[in-house]
FIROTOR-507429 format. One record per atom (N, C-alpha, C): chain; x negated, y negated, z negated; residue number from 0; atom name. Coordinates in nm, 2 decimals. Example, Ala and Ser with C-alpha at 12.3 -4.5 7.8 and 13.67 -1.06 7.14 Angstrom:
<rec mol="A" px="-1.32" py="0.57" pz="-0.78" seq="0" atom="N"/>
<rec mol="A" px="-1.23" py="0.45" pz="-0.78" seq="0" atom="CA"/>
<rec mol="A" px="-1.32" py="0.33" pz="-0.78" seq="0" atom="C"/>
<rec mol="A" px="-1.28" py="0.22" pz="-0.71" seq="1" atom="N"/>
<rec mol="A" px="-1.37" py="0.11" pz="-0.71" seq="1" atom="CA"/>
<rec mol="A" px="-1.29" py="0.00" pz="-0.79" seq="1" atom="C"/>
***
This chain:
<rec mol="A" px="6.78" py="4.96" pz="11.17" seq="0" atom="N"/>
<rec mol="A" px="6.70" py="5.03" pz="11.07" seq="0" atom="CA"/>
<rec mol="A" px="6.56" py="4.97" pz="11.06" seq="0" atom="C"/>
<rec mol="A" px="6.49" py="4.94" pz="11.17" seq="1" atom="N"/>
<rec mol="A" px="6.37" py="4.84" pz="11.17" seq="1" atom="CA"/>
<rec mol="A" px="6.35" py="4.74" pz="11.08" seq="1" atom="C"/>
<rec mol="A" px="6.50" py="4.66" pz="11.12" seq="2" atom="N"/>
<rec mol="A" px="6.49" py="4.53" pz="11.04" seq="2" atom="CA"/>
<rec mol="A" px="6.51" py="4.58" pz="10.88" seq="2" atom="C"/>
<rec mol="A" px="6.57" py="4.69" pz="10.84" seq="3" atom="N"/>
<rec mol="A" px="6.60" py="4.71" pz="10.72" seq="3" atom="CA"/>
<rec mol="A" px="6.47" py="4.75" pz="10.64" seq="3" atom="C"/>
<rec mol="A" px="6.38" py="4.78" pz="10.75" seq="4" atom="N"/>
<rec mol="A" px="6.24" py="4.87" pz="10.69" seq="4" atom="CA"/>
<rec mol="A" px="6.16" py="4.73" pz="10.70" seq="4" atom="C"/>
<rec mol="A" px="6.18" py="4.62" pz="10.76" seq="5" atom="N"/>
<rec mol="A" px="6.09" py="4.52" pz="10.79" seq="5" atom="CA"/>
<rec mol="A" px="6.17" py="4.41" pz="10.66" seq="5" atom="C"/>
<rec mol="A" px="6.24" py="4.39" pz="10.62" seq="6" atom="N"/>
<rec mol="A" px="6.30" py="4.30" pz="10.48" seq="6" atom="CA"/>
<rec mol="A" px="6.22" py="4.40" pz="10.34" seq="6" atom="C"/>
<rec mol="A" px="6.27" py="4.49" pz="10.32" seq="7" atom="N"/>
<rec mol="A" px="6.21" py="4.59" pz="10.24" seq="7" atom="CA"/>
<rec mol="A" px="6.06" py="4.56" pz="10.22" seq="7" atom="C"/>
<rec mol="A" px="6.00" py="4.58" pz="10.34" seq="8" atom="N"/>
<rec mol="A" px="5.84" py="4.54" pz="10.31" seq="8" atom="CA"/>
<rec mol="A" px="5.76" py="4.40" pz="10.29" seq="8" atom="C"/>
<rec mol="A" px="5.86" py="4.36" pz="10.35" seq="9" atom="N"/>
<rec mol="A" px="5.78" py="4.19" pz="10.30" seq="9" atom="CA"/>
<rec mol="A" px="5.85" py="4.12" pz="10.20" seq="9" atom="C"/>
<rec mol="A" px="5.99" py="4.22" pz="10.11" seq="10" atom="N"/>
<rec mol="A" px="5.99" py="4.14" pz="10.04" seq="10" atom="CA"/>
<rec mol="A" px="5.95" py="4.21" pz="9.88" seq="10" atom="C"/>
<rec mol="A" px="5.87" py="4.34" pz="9.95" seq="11" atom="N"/>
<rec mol="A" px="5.77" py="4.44" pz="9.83" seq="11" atom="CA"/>
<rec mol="A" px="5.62" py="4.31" pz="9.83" seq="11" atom="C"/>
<rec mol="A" px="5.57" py="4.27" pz="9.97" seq="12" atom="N"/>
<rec mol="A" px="5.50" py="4.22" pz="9.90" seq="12" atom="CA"/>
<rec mol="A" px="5.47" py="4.11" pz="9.85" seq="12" atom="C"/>
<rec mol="A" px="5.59" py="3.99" pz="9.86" seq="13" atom="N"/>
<rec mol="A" px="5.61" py="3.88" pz="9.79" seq="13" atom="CA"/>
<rec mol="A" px="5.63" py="3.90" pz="9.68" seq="13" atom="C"/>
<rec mol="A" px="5.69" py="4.04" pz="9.59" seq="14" atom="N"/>
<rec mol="A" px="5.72" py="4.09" pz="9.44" seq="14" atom="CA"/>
<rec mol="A" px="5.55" py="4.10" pz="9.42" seq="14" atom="C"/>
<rec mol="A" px="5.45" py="4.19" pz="9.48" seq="15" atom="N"/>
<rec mol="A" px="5.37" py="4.18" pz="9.49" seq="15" atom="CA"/>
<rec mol="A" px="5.28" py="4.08" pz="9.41" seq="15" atom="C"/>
<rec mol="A" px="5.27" py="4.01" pz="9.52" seq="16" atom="N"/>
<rec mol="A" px="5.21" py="3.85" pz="9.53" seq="16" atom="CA"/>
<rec mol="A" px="5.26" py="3.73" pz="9.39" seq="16" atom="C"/>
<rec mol="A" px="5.36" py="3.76" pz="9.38" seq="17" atom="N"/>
<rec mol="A" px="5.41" py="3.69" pz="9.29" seq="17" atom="CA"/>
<rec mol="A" px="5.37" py="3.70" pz="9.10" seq="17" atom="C"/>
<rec mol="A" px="5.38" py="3.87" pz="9.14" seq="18" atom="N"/>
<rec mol="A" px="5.35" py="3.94" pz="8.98" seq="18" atom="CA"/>
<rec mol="A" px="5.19" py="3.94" pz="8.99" seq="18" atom="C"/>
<rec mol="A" px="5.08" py="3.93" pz="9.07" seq="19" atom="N"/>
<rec mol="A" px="4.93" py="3.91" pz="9.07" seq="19" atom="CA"/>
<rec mol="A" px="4.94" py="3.79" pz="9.04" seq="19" atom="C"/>
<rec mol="A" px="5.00" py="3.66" pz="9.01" seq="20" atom="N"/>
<rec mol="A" px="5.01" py="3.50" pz="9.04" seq="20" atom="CA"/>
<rec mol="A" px="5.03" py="3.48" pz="8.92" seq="20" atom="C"/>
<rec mol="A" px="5.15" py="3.55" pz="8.84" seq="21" atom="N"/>
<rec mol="A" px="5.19" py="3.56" pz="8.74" seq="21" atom="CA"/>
<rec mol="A" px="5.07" py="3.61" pz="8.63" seq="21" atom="C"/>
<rec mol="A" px="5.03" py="3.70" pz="8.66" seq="22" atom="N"/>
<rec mol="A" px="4.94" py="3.76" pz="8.54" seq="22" atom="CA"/>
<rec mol="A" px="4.78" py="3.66" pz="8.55" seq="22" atom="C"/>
<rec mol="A" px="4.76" py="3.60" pz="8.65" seq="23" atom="N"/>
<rec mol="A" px="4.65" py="3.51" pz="8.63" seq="23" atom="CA"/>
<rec mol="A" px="4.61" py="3.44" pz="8.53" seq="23" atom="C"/>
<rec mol="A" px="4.51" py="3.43" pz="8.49" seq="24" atom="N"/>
<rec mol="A" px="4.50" py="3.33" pz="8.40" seq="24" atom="CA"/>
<rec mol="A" px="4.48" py="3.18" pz="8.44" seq="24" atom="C"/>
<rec mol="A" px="4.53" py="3.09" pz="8.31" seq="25" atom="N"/>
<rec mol="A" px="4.53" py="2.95" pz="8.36" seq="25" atom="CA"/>
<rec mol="A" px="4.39" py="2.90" pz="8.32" seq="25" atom="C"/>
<rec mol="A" px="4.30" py="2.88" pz="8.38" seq="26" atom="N"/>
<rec mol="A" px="4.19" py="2.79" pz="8.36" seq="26" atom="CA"/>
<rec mol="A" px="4.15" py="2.67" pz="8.29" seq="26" atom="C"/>
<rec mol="A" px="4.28" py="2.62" pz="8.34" seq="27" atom="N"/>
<rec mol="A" px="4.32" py="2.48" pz="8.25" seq="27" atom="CA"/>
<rec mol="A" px="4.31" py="2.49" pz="8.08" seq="27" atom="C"/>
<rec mol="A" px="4.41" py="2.57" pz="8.07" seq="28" atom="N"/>
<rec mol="A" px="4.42" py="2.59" pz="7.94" seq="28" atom="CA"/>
<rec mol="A" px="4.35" py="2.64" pz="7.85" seq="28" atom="C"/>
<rec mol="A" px="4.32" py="2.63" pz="7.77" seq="29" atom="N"/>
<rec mol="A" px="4.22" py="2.68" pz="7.64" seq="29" atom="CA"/>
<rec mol="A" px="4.27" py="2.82" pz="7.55" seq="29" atom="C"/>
<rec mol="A" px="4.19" py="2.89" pz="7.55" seq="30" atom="N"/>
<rec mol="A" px="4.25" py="3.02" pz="7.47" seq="30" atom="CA"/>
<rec mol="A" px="4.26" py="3.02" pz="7.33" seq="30" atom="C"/>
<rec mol="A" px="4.35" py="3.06" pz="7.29" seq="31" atom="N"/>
<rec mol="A" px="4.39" py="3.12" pz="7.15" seq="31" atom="CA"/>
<rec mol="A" px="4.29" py="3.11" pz="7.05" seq="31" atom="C"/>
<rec mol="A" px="4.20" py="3.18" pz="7.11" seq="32" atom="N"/>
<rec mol="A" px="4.07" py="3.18" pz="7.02" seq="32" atom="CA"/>
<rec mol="A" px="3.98" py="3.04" pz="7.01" seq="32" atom="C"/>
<rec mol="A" px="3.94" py="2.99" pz="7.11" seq="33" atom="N"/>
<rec mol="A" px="3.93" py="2.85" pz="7.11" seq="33" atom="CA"/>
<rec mol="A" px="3.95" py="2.78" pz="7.01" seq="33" atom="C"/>
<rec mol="A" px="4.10" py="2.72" pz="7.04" seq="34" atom="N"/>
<rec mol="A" px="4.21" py="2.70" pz="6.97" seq="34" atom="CA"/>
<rec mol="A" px="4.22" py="2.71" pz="6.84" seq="34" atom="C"/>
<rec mol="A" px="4.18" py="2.84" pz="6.79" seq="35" atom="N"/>
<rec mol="A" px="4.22" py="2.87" pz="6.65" seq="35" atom="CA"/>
<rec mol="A" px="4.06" py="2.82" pz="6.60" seq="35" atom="C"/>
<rec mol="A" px="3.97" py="2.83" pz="6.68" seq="36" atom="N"/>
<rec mol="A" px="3.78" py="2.83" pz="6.61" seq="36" atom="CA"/>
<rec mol="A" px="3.83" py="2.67" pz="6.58" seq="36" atom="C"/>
<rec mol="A" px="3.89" py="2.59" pz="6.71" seq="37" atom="N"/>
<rec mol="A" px="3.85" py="2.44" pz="6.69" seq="37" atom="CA"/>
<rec mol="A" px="3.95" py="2.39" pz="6.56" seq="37" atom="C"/>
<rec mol="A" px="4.03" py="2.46" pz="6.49" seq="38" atom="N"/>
<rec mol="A" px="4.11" py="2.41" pz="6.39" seq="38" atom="CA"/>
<rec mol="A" px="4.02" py="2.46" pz="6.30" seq="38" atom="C"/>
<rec mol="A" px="3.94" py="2.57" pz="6.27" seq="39" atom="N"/>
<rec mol="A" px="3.90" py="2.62" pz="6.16" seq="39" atom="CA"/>
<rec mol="A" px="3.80" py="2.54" pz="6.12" seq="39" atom="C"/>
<rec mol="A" px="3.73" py="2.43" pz="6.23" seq="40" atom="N"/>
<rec mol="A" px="3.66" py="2.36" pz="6.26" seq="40" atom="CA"/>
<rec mol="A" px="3.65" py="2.22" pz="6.10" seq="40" atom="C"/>
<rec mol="A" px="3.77" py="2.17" pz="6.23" seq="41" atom="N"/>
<rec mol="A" px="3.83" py="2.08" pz="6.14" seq="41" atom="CA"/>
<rec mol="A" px="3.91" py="2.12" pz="6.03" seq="41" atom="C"/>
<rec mol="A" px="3.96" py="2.21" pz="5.99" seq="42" atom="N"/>
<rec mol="A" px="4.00" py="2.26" pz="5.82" seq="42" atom="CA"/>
<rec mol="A" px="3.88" py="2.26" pz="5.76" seq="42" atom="C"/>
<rec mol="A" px="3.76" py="2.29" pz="5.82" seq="43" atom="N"/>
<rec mol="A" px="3.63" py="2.29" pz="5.71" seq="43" atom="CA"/>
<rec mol="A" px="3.53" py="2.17" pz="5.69" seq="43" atom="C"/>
<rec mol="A" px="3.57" py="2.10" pz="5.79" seq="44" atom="N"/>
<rec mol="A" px="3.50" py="1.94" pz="5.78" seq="44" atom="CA"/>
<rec mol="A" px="3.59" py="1.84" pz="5.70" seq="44" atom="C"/>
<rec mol="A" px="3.72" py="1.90" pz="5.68" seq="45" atom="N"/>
<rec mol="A" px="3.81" py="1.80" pz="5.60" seq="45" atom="CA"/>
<rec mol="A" px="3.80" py="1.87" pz="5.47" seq="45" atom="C"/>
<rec mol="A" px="3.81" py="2.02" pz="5.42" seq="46" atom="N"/>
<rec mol="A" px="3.77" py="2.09" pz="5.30" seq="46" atom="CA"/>
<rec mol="A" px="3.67" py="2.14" pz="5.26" seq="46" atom="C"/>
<rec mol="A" px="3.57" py="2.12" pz="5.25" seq="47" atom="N"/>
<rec mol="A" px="3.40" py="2.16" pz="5.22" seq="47" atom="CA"/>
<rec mol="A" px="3.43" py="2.26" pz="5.17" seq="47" atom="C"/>
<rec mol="A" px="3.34" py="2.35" pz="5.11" seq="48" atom="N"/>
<rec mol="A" px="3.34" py="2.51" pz="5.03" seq="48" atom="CA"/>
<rec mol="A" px="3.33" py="2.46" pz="4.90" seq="48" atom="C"/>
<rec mol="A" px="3.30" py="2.35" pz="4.85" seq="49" atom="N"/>
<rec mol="A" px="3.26" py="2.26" pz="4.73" seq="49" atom="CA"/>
<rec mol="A" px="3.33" py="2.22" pz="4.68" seq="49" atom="C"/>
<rec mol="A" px="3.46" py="2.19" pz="4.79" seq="50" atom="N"/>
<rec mol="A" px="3.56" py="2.10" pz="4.72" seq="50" atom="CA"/>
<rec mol="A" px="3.59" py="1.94" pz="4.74" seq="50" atom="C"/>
<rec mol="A" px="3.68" py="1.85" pz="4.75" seq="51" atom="N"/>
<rec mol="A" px="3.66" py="1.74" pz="4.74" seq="51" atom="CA"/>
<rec mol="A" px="3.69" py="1.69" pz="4.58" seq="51" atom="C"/>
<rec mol="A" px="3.66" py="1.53" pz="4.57" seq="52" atom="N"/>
<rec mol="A" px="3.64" py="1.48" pz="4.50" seq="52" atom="CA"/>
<rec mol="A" px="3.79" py="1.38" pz="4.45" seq="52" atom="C"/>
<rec mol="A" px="3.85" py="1.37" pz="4.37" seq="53" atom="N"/>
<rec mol="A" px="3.96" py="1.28" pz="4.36" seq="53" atom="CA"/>
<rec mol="A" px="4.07" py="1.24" pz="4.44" seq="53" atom="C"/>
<rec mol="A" px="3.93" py="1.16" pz="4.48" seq="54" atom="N"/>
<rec mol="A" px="3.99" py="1.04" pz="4.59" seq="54" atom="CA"/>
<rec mol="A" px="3.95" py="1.05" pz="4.72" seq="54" atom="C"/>
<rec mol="A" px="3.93" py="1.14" pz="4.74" seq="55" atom="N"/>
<rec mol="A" px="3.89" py="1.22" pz="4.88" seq="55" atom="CA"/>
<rec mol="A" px="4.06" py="1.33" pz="4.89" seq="55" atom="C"/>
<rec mol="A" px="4.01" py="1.39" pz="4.80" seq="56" atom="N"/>
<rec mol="A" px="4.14" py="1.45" pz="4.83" seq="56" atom="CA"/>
<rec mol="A" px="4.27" py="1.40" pz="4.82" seq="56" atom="C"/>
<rec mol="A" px="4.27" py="1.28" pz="4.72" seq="57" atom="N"/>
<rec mol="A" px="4.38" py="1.16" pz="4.72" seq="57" atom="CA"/>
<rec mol="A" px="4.42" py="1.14" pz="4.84" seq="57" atom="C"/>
<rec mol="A" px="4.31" py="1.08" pz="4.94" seq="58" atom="N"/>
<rec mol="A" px="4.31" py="1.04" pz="5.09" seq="58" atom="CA"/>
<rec mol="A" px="4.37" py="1.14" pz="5.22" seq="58" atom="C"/>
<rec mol="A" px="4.30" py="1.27" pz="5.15" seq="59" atom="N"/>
<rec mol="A" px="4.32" py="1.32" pz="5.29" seq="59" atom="CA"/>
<rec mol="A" px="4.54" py="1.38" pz="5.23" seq="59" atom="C"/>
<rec mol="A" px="4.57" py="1.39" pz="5.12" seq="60" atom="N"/>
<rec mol="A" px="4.69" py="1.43" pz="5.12" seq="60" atom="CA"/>
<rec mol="A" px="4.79" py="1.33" pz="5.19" seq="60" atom="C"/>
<rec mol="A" px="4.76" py="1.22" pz="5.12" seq="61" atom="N"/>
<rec mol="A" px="4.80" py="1.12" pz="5.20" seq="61" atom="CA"/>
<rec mol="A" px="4.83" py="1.08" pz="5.39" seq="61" atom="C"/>
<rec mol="A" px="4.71" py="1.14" pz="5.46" seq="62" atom="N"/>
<rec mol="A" px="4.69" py="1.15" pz="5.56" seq="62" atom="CA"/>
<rec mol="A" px="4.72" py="1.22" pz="5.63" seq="62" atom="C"/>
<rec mol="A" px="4.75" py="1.40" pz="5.53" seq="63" atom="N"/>
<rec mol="A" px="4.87" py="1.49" pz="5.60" seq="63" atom="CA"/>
<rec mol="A" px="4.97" py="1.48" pz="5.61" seq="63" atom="C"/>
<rec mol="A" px="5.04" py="1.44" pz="5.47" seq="64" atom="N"/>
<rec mol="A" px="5.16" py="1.34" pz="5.47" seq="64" atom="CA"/>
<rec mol="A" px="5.21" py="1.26" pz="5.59" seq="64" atom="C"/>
<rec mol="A" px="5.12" py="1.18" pz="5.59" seq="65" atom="N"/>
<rec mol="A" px="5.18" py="1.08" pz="5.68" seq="65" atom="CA"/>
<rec mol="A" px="5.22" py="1.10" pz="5.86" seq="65" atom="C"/>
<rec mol="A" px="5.11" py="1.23" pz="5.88" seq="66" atom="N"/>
<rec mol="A" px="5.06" py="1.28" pz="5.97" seq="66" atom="CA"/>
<rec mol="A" px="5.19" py="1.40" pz="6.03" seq="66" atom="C"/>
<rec mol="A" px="5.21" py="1.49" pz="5.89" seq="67" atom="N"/>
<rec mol="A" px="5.31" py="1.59" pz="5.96" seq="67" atom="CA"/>
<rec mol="A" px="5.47" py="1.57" pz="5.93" seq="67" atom="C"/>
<rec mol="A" px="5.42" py="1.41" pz="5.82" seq="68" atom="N"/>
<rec mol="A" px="5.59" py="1.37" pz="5.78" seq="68" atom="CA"/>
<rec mol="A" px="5.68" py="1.45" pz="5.69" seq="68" atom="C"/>
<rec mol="A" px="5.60" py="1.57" pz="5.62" seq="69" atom="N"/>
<rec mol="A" px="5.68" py="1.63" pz="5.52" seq="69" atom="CA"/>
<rec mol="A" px="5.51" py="1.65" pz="5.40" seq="69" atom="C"/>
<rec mol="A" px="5.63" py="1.72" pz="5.28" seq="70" atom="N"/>
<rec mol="A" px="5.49" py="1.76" pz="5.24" seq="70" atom="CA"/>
<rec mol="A" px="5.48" py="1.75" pz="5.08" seq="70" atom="C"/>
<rec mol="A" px="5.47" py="1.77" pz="4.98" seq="71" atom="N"/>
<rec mol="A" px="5.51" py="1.75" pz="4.83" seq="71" atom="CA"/>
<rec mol="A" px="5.34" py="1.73" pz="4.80" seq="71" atom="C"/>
<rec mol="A" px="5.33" py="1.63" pz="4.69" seq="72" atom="N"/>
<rec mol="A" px="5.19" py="1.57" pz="4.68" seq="72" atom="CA"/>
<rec mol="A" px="5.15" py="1.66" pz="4.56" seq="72" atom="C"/>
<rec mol="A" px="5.22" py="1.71" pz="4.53" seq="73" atom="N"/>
<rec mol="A" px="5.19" py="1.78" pz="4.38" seq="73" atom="CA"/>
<rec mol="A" px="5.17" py="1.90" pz="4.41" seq="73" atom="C"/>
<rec mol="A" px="5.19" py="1.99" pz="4.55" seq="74" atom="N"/>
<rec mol="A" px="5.21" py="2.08" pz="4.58" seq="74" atom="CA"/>
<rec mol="A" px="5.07" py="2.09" pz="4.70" seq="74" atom="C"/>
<rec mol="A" px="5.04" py="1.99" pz="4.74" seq="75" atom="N"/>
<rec mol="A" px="4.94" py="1.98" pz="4.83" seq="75" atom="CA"/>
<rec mol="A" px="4.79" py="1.96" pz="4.72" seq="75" atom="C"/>
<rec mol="A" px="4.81" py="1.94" pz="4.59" seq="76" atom="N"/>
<rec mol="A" px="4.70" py="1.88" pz="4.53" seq="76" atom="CA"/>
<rec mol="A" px="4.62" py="2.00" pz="4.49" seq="76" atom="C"/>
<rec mol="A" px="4.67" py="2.15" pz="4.54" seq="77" atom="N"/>
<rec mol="A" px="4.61" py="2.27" pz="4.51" seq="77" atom="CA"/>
<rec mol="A" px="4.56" py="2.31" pz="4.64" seq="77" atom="C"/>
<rec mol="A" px="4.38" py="2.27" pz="4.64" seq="78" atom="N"/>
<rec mol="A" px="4.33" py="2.32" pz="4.77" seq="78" atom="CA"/>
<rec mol="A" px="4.38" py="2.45" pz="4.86" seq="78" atom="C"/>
<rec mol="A" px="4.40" py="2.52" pz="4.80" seq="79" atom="N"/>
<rec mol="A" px="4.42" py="2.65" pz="4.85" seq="79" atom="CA"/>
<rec mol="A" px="4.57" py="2.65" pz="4.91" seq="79" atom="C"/>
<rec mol="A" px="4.66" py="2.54" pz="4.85" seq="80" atom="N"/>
<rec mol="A" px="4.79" py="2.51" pz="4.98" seq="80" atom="CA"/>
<rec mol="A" px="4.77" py="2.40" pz="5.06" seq="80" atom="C"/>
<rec mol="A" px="4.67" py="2.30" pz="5.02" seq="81" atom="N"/>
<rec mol="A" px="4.65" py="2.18" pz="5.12" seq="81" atom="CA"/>
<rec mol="A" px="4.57" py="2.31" pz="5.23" seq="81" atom="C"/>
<rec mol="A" px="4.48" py="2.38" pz="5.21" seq="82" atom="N"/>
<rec mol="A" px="4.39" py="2.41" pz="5.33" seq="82" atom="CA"/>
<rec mol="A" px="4.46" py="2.51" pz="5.41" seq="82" atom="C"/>
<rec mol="A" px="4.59" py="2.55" pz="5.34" seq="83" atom="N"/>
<rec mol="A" px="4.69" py="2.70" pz="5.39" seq="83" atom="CA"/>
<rec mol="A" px="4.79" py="2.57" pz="5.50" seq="83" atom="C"/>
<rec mol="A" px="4.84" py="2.44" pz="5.44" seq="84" atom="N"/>
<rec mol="A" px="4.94" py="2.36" pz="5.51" seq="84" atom="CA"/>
<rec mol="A" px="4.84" py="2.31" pz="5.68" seq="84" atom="C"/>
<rec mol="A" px="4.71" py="2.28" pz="5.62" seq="85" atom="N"/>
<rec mol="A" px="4.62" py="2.24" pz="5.76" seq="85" atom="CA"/>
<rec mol="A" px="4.58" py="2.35" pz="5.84" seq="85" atom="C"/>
<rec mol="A" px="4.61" py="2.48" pz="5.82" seq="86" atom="N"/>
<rec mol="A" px="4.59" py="2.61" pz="5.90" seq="86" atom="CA"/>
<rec mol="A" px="4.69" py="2.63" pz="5.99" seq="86" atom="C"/>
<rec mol="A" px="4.81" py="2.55" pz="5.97" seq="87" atom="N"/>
<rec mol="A" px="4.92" py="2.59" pz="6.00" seq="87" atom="CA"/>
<rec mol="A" px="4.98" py="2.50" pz="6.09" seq="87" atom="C"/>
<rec mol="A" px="4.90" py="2.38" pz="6.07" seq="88" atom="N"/>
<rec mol="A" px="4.96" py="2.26" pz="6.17" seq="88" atom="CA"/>
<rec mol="A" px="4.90" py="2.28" pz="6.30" seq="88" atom="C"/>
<rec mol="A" px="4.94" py="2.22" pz="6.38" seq="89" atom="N"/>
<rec mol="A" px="4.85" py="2.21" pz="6.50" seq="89" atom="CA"/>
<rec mol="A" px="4.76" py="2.18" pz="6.57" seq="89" atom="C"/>
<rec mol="A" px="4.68" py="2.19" pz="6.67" seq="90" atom="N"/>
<rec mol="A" px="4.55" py="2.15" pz="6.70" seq="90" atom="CA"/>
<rec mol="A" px="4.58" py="1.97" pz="6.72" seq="90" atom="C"/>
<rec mol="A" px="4.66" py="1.92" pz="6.76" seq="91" atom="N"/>
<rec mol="A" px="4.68" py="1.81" pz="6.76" seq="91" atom="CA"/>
<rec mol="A" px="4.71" py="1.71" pz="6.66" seq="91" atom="C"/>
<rec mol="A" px="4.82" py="1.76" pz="6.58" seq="92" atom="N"/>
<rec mol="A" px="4.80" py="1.76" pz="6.43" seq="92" atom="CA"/>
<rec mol="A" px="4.69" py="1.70" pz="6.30" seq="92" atom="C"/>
<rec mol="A" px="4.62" py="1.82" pz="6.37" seq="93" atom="N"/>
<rec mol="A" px="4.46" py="1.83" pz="6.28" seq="93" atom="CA"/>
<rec mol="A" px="4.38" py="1.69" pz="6.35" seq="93" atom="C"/>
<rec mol="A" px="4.39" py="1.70" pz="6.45" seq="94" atom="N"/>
<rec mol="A" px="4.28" py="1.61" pz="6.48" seq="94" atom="CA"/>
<rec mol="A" px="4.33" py="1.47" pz="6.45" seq="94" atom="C"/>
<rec mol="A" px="4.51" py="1.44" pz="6.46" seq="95" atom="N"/>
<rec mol="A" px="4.55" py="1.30" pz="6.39" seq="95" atom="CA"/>
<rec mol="A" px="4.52" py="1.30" pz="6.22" seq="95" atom="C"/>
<rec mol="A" px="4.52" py="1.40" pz="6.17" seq="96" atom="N"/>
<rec mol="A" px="4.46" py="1.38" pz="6.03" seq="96" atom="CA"/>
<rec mol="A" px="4.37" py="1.41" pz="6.00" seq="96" atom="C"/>
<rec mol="A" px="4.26" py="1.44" pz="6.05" seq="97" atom="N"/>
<rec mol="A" px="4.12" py="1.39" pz="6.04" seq="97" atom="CA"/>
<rec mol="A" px="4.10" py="1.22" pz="6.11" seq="97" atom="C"/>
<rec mol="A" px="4.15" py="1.19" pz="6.20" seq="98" atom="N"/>
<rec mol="A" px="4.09" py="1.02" pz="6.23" seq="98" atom="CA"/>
<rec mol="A" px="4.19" py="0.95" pz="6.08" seq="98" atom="C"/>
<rec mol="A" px="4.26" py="0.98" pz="6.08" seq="99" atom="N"/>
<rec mol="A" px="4.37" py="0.90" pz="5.97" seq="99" atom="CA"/>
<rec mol="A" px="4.28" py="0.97" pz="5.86" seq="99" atom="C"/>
<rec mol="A" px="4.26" py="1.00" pz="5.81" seq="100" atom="N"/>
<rec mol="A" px="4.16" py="1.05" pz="5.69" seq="100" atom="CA"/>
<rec mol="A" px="4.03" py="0.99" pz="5.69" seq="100" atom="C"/>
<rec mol="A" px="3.94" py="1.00" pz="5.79" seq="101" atom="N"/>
<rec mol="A" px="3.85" py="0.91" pz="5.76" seq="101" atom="CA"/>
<rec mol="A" px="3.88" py="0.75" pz="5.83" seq="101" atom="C"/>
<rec mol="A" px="4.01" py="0.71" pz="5.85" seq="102" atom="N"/>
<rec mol="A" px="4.01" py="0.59" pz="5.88" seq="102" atom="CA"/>
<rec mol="A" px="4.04" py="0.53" pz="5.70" seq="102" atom="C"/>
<rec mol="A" px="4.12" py="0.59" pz="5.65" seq="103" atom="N"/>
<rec mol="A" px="4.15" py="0.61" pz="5.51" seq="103" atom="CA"/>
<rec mol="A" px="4.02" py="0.58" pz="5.43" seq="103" atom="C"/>
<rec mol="A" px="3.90" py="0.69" pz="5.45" seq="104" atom="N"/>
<rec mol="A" px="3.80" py="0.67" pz="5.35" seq="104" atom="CA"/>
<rec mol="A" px="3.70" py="0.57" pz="5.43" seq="104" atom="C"/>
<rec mol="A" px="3.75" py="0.50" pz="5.51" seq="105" atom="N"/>
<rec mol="A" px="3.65" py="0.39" pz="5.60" seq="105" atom="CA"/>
<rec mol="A" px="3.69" py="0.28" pz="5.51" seq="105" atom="C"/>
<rec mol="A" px="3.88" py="0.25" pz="5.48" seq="106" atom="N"/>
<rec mol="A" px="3.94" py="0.14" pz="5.46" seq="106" atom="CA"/>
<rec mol="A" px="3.88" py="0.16" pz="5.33" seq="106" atom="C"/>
<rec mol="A" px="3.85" py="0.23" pz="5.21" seq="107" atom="N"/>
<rec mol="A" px="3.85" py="0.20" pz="5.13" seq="107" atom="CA"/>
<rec mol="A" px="3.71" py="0.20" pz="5.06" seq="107" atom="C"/>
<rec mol="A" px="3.60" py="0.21" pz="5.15" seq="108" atom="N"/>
<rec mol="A" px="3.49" py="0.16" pz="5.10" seq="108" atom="CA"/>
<rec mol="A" px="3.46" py="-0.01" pz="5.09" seq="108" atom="C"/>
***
């Protein structure tokens, strides 16, 4: 009966121990919110409030394109779905099409 009372309790508090370990947070990792500020970041240094210009926007469709590998150019040429498709991609994503975007408007000055 001891031993049955002694398994019982040490293995309440390894359930314990385990589920406080579990709910911890990871340090490492960056939060949601973070995350979502540092895209909204970069959606607004690639789409001004102003709008781009042509061949700015020529470039950067190009650059998502190439970037997320799908994408209709005719369909991306309406800010309001280019800036809804870069909301939607990922933080790693975004940051390959912003270097490829201004590597784009580097190559062509």
């Amino acid at each position: 009966m001891r031993l049955l009372l002694f398994c019982f309790t040490v293995s309440l508090l390894i359930l314990t121990a385990q589920g406080c370990a579990a709910n911890r947070p990871d340090w490492r990792r960056p939060s949601q919110a973070s995350i979502d500020s540092r895209k909204e970041g970069i959606v607004n240094r690639l789409i001004p409030e102003d709008g781009l210009t042509f061949t700015r926007r020529t470039r950067l469709i190009e650059a998502t394109i190439a970037v997320l590998g799908t994408g209709d150019r005719e369909e991306l040429a309406n800010l309001n779905r280019l800036r809804s498709t870069l909301r939607a991609a990922s933080l790693q994503n975004l940051e390959r099409i912003e270097a490829d975007y201004k590597e784009r408007l580097a190559n062509a000055e």
